[in-house]
C-alpha positions in Angstrom: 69.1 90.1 109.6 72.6 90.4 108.3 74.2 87.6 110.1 78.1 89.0 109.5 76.9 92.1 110.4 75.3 91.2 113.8 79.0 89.3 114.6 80.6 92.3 113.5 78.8 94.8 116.1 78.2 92.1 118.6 82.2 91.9 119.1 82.2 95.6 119.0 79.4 95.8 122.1 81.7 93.7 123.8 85.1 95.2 122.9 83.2 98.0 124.6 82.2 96.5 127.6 85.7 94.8 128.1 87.2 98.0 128.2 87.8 105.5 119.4 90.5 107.5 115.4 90.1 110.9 113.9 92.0 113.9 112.8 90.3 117.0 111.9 90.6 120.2 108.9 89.2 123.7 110.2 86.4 124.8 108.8 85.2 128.5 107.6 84.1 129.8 111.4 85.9 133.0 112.5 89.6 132.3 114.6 88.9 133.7 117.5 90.3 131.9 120.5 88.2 132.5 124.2 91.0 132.4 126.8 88.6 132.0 129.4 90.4 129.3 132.7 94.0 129.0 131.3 95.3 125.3 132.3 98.4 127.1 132.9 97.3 129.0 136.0 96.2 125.5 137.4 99.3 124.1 136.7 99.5 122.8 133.1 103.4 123.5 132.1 103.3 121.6 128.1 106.6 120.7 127.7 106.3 117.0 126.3 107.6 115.8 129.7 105.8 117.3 133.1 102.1 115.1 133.8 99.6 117.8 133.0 96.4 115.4 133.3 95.4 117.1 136.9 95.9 120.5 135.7 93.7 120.2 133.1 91.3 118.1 135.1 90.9 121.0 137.3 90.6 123.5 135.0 87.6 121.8 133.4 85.9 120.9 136.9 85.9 124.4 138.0 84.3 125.6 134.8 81.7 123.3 135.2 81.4 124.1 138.6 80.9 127.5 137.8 78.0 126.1 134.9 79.7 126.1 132.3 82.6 128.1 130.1 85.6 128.0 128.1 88.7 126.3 129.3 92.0 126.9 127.3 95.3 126.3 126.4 97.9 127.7 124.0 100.8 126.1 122.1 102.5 123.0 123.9 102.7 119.4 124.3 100.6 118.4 127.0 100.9 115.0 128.5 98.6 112.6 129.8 98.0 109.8 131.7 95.3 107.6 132.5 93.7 107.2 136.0 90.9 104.9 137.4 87.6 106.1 135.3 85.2 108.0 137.3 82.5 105.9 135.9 84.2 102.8 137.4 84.6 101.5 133.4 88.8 100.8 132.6 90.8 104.1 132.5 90.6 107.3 131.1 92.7 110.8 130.9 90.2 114.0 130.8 86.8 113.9 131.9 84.5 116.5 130.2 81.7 118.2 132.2 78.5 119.7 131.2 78.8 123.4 129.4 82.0 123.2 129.2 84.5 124.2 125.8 87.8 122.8 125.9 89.8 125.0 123.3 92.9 125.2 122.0 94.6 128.9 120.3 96.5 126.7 117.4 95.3 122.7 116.1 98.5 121.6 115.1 100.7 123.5 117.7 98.1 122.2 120.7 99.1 118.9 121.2 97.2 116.1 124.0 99.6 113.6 124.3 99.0 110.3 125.5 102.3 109.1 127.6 103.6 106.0 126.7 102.9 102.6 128.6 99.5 104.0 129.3 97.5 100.2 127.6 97.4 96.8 128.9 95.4 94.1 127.8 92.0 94.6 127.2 92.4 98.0 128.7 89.1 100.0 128.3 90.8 103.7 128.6 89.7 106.5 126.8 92.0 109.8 126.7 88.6 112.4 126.9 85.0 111.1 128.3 82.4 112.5 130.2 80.5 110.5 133.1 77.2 109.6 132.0 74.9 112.1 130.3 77.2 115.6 129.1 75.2 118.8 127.5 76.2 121.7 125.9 80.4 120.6 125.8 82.6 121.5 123.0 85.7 120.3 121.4 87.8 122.6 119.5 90.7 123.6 117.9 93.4 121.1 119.4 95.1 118.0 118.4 95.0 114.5 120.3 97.8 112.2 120.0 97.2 108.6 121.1 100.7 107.4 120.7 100.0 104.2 119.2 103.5 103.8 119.0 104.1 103.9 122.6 101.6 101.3 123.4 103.7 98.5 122.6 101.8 95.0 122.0 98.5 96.9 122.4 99.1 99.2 119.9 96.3 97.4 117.6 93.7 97.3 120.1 90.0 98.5 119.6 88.5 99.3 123.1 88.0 102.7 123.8 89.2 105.6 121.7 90.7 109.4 121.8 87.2 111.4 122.3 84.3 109.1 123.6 81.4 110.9 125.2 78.2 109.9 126.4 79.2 105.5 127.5 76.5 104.7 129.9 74.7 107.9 129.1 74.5 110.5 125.9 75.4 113.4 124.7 72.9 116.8 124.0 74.1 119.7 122.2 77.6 118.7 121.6 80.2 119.8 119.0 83.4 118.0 118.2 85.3 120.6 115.8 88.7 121.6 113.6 90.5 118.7 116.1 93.6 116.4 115.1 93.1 113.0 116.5 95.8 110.7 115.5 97.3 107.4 116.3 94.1 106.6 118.4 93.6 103.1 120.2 89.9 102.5 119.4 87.8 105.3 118.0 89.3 108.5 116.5 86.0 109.9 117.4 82.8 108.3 119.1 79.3 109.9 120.5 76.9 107.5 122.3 74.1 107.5 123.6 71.4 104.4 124.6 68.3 102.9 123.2 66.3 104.6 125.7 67.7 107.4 125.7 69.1 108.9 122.6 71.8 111.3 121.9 70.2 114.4 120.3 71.6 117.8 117.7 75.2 116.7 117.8 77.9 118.4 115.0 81.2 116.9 114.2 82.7 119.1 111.9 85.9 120.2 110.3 87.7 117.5 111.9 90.8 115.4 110.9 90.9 111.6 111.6 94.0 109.2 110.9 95.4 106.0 112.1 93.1 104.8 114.6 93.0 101.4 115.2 89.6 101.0 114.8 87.1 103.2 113.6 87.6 106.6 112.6 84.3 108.5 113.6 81.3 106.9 115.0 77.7 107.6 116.6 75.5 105.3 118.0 71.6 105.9 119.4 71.3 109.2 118.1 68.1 111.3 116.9 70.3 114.4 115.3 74.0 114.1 113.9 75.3 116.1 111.8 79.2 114.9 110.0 80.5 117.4 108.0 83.8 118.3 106.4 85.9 116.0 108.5 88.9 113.9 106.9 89.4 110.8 107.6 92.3 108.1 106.7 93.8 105.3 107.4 91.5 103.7 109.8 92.0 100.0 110.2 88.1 99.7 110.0 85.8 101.9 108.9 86.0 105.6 108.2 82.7 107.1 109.2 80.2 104.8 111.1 76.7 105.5 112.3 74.5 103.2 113.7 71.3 102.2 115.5 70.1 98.6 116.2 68.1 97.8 119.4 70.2 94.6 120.3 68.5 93.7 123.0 65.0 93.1 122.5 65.9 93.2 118.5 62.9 95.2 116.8 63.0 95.7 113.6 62.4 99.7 113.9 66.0 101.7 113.5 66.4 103.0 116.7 69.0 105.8 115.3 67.8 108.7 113.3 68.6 111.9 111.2 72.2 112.0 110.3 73.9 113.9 107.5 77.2 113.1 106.7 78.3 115.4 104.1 81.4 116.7 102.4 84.0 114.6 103.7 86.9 113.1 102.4 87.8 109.2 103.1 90.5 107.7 102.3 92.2 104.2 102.8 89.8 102.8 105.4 87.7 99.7 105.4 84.1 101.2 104.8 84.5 105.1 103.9 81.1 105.4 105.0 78.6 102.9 107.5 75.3 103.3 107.4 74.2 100.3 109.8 70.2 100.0 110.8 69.6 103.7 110.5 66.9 105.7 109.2 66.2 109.5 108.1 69.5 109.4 106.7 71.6 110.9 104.0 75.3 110.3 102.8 76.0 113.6 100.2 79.1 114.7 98.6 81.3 112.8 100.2 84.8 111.8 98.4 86.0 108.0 99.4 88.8 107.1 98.0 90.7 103.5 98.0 89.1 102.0 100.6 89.3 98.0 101.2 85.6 97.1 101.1 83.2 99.4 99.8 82.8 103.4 99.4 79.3 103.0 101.2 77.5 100.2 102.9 73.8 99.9 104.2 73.5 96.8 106.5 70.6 95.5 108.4 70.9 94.1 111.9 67.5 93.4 113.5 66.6 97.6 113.1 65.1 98.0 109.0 67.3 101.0 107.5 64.7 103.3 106.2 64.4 106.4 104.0 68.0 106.2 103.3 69.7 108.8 100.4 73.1 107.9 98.9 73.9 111.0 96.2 76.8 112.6 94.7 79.3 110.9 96.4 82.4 110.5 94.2 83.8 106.6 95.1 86.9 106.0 93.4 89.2 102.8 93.6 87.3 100.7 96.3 86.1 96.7 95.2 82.6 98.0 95.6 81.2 101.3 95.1 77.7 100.6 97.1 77.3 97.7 98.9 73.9 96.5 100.5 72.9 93.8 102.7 69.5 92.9 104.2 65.9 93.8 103.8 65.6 98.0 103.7 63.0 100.1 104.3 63.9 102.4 101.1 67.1 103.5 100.1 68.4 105.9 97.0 71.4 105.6 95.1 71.6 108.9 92.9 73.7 110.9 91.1 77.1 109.2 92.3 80.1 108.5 90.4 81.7 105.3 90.5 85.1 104.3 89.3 88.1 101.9 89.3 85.9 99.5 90.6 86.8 95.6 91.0 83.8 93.9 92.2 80.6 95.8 91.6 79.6 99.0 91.2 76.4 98.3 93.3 76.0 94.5 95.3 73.6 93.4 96.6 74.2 90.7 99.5 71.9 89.0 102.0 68.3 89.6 101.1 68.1 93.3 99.7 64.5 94.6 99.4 63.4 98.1 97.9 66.2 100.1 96.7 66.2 102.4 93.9 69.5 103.4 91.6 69.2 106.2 89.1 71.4 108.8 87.3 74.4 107.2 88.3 78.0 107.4 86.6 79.6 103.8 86.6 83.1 103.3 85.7 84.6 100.0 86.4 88.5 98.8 86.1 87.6 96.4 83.1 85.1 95.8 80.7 83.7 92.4 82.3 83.4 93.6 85.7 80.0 93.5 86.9 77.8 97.2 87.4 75.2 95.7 89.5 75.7 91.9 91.3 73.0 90.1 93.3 75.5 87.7 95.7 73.3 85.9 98.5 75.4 84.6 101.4 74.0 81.4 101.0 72.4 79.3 97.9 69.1 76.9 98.6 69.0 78.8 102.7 65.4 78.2 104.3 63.8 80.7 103.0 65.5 81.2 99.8 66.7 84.7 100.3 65.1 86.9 97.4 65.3 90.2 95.8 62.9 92.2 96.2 61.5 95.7 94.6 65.0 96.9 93.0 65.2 99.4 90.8 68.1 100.2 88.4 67.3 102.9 85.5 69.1 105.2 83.5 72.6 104.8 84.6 75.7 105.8 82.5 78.6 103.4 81.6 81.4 103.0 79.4 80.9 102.7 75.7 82.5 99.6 75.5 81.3 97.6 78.7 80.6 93.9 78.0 76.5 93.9 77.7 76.5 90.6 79.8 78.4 92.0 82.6 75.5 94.7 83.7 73.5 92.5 86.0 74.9 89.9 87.0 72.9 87.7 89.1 73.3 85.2 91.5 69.6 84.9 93.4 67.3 82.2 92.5 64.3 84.5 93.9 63.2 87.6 92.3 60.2 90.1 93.1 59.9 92.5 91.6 63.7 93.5 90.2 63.2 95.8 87.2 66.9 96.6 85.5 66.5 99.1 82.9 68.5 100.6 80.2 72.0 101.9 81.0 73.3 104.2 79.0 76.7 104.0 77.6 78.5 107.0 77.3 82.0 108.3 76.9 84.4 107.6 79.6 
């Protein structure tokens, strides 16, 4: 078990509890805007000023009333305000309801504004949630403004976030796509669901994510996500997160499966991408770019991440290109290219067992910085923590890298490590 990474989520749980930042790029679907139940007609005015959050809460109850449908709005600043949650947690603005799409005619000229004065302390609000379970909702083509700036001293908080569906319950069938989210408190973007019940074939696509406070997009307890094309910056903690530990009865089976996260581009965020006790997973052509901590990181709670693919992402400027910690239940590192690192190209921390690096491109900021480092957290621990069944072959670095600096090892345990050739190439 990773023991900062247990802290790290355990203060998250309860951040939630007490109580998510995103922006979005369109993607290649056709423009074609559904006017369906125009907020306008029940009352929406968007002039940056009037309180549209009934009007709009309205709208979306009578299309889910009627089962479902699209409800939409056109150019304008719409304001909103938080009221009592209906699921009795903190605050929110919009609640979403089964079948319903929420759809803007223009992203950047369909603006959600949060009004200002809308956090306290410890506030758990969230500007668009659902009650429980939601199926077969949609997000699209509209911007969210959180108005960080208008929150005053809570302007740093994490609880909550701009689009959080599925707290207490999870979310089927639902798409999150071509948004805006900016200047969210909390998440950008977040999809739960529970251990017991798992969020299932959900698509966050061609979104835009900046400035949250916390985390830019996130799913927990999920068997089915798909994160594509989204770009993400300037997230105070990670950029994309995905995660699945059973933290209460702590079994060491991932309880979150089958995500692709794919094509995105992330950029000056903590993590650019999370992989935390999942399994079934893959992290492809993604571009992460001068992140504080590490272009991708696999961490263990209790749950063993499992058949795990890292390929073909391009890392460039972050202290660590790969970064693993805890005992794994296979994970591949191919085909990547790594540069400007400062720390490692790939570390291994607290106990790393059965991981696999090939074909990878390694370019670090100086000659003497390490490609591969074994770090345990803690020297002559009870066990000695170990590595275990590594694999590190046929990797390309600079011509002129300092021989001495390819492994570098810190463990006093080893089972099993084989660290083959690298070859050294051209920069």
């Amino acid at each position: 078990m990773n023991k900062d990474g247990l802290s790290r989520r355990s203060a998250l749980a309860g951040s939630l509890l007490v109580m998510a930042s995103a922006a979005c790029g369109k993607i290649g679907a056709p423009d074609t805007f559904d006017h369906g139940r125009d907020v306008r007609d029940f009352g929406a005015i968007g002039d940056g000023v009037a309180d549209d959050t009934a009007a709009f809460q309205r709208a979306i109850d009578e299309a889910g009333r009627a089962g479902g449908g699209v409800v939409a709005f056109g150019p304008g600043t719409y304001l909103l305000r938080y009221r009592p949650a209906e699921d009795g947690d903190g605050l929110s603005a919009l609640t979403m309801r089964s079948g319903v799409t929420l759809e803007g005619s223009d992203r950047e000229r369909c603006v959600l504004k949060l009004a200002d004065g809308q956090i306290g302390p410890g506030t758990y609000a969230r500007t668009i949630t659902s009650r429980g379970e939601i199926s077969r909702a949609k997000l699209h083509r509209f911007s969210i403004d959180g108005n960080r700036a208008g929150q005053g001293s809570q302007r740093d908080d994490i609880n909550g976030g701009a689009v959080l569906l599925g707290w207490k319950g999870r979310c089927l069938d639902v798409v999150v796509e071509d948004l805006h989210v900016r200047n969210a408190i909390g998440q950008g973007i977040m999809l739960l669901g529970t251990i017991g019940t798992l969020s299932r074939n959900l698509r966050i696509v061609g979104n835009r994510v900046e400035r949250s406070s916390f985390i830019g997009i996130q799913c927990s307890q999920f068997d089915g996500v798909t994160i594509q094309d989204n770009a993400v910056s300037d997230c105070r903690d990670n950029g994309i997160d995905v995660y699945g530990d059973d933290t209460n009865g702590h079994s060491p089976i991932a309880t979150s499966h089958n995500a692709r996260i794919a094509g995105n581009d992330i950029q000056r965020c903590s993590v650019g991408v999370f992989l935390e006790t999942v399994a079934d997973s893959v992290a492809l052509n993604n571009n992460i770019v001068n992140c504080t901590s590490a272009g991708v990181r696999v961490n263990r709670i209790h749950g063993e991440p499992r058949n795990l693919t890292i390929a073909d992402n391009r890392i460039t400027d972050t202290p660590t290109g790969v970064a693993m910690g805890g005992d794994t239940g296979g994970v591949i590192i191919r085909g990547n290219d790594v540069r400007g690192f400062t720390t490692a190209g790939i570390e291994f921390g607290y106990n790393v067992s059965r991981v696999t690096a090939t074909d990878n491109r390694f370019v670090p900021a100086t000659r003497s910085t390490p490609i591969v480092l074994g770090t345990p957290t803690v020297l002559g621990s009870k066990p000695e923590e170990m590595l275990s069944f590594i694999r590190i072959s046929n990797n390309r670095i600079p011509a002129g890298h300092n021989s001495a600096r390819l492994f570098v090892n810190r463990y006093r345990r080893l089972n099993g490590v084989d660290i083959g050739q690298f070859v050294k190439a051209l920069n």
